[in-house]
C-alpha positions in Angstrom: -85.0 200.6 12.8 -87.6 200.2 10.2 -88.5 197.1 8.0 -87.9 196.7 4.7 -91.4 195.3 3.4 -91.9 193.9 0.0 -94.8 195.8 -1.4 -98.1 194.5 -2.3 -99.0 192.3 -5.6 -100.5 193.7 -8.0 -104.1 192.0 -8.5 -103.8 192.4 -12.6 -107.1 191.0 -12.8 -108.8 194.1 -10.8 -106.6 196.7 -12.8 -107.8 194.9 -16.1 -111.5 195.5 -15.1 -110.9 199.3 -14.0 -109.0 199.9 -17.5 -110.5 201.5 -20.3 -110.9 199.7 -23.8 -109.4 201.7 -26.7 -112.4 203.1 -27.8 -113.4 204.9 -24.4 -109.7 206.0 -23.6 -109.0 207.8 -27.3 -112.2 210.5 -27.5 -112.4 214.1 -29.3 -112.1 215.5 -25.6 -109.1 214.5 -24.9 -106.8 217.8 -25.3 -104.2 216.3 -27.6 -106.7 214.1 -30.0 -105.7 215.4 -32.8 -101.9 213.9 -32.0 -103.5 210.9 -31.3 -106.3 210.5 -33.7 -103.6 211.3 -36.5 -101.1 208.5 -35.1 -103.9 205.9 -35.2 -105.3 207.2 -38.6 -101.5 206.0 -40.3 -100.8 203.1 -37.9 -100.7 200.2 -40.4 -99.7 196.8 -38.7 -96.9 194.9 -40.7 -97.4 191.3 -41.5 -94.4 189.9 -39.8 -95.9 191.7 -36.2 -99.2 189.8 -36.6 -97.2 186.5 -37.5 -95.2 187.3 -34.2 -97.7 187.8 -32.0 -100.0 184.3 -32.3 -97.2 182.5 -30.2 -98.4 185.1 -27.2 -102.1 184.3 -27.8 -104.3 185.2 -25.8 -102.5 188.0 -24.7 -103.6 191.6 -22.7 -101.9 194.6 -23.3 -102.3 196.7 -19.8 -101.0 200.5 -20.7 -99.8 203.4 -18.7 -100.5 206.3 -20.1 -101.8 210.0 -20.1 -103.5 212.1 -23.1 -100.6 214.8 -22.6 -97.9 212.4 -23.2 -96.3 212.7 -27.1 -94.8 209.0 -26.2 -97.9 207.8 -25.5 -99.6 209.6 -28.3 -96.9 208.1 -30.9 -96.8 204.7 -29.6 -100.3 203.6 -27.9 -102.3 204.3 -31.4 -99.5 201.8 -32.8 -100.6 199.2 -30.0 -104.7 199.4 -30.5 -104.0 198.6 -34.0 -102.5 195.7 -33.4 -105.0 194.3 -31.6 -107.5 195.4 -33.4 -105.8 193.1 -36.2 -105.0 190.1 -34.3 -107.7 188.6 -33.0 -106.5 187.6 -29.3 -104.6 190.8 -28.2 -106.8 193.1 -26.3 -105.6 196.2 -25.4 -106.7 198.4 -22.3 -105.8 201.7 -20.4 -104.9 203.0 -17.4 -104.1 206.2 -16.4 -100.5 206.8 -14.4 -101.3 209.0 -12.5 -104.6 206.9 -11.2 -102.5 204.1 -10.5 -99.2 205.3 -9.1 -98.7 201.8 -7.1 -98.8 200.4 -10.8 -96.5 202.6 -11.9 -93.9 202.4 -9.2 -93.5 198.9 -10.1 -92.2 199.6 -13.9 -90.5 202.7 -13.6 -87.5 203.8 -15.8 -84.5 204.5 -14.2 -86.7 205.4 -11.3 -88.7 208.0 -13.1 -92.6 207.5 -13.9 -92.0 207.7 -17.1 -94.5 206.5 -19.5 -96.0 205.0 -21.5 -95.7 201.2 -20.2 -97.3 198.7 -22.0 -97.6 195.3 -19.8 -98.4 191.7 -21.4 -100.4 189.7 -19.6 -101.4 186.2 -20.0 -104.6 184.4 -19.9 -104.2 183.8 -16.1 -103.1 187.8 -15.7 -99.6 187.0 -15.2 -96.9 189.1 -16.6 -95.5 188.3 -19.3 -92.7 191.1 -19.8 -93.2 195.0 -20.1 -92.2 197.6 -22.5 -91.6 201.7 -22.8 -91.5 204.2 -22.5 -90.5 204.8 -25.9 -87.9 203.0 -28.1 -84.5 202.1 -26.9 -82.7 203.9 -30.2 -84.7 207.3 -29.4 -84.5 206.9 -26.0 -80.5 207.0 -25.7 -80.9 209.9 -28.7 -83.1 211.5 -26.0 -80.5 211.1 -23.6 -77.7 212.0 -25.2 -79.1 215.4 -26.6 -81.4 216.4 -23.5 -78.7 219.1 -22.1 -78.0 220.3 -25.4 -81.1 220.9 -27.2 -83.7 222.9 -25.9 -87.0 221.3 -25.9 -88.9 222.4 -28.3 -86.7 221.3 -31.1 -85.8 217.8 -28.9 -89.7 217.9 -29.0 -89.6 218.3 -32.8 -86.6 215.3 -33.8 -88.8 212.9 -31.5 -91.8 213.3 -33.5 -89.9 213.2 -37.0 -88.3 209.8 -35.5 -92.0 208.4 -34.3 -92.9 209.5 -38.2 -89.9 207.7 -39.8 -90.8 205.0 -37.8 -94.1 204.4 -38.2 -94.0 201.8 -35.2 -92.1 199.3 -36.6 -89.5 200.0 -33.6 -92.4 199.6 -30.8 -94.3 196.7 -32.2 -90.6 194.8 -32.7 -89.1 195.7 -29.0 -92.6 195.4 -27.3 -93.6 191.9 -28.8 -89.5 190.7 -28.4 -90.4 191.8 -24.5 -92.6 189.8 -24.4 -91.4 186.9 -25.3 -91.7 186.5 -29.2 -89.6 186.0 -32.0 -89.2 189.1 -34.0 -86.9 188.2 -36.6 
């Protein structure tokens, strides 16, 4: 007979330190820059997202992610933007498949998908989590996974993160959170 043991907490205020600031996550090494550095070049943050956001102030933003993920390169950029305009938002990085005991305790219908993007409070509580990419994609994704073959899946995905231009994430990741969106 074994025991069913609750796993450990996670000490948020360890993984914060460990994390990597914007800046030294998103560098000209990583192989998909370009994806990246292109996302962040057209991210523009809309006025009603900043307006949104004070009510979480101060707030963290703790991110799964990996430079090989197209999610994470169409939706992370979105995220440093906004807190690089909204003074109280601060936005870090950590690597999945570093932290797989992080991981394991958002995963998506069981999978490690990614990216997640965790609020965080003052105190390092959670606040509410979001991802890994936006509910009306992801149930596009879904439906169309066994019928399309990847590439051109790969293809509509970025033309929807393009049409987009984060509107979708900022809204359902700062609604997650708590705030009111509307």
């Amino acid at each position: 007979m074994t025991d069913l043991q609750t796993p450990p907490a996670l000490e948020f205020r360890s993984l914060w330190a460990e994390a990597l600031p914007w800046s030294a996550y998103a560098q000209p090494a990583m192989k998909y820059w370009g994806l990246w550095d292109g996302v962040y070049q057209r991210a523009a943050t809309p006025d009603w997202a900043i307006a949104a956001a004070q009510p979480l102030l101060p707030l963290k933003l703790l991110v799964l992610a990996e430079d090989w993920c197209g999610d994470a390169a169409n939706t992370v950029p979105v995220l440093a933007r906004l807190a690089e305009r909204v003074p109280g938002i601060d936005l870090r990085i950590l690597a999945r498949d570093k932290y797989p005991a992080v991981m394991d305790r958002f995963l998506t219908r069981g999978t490690r998908s990614i990216p997640i993007a965790i609020g965080l409070d003052a105190d390092y509580q959670v606040l509410g989590h979001w991802g890994p990419r936006p509910e009306a994609l992801q149930a596009w994704v879904l439906a169309n996974k066994d019928t399309l073959p990847k590439d051109e899946r790969y293809a509509e995905i970025r033309r929807w993160y393009a049409r987009d231009r984060g509107e979708t994430t900022l809204r359902e990741l700062l609604t997650a959170l708590g705030a009111t969106t509307d």
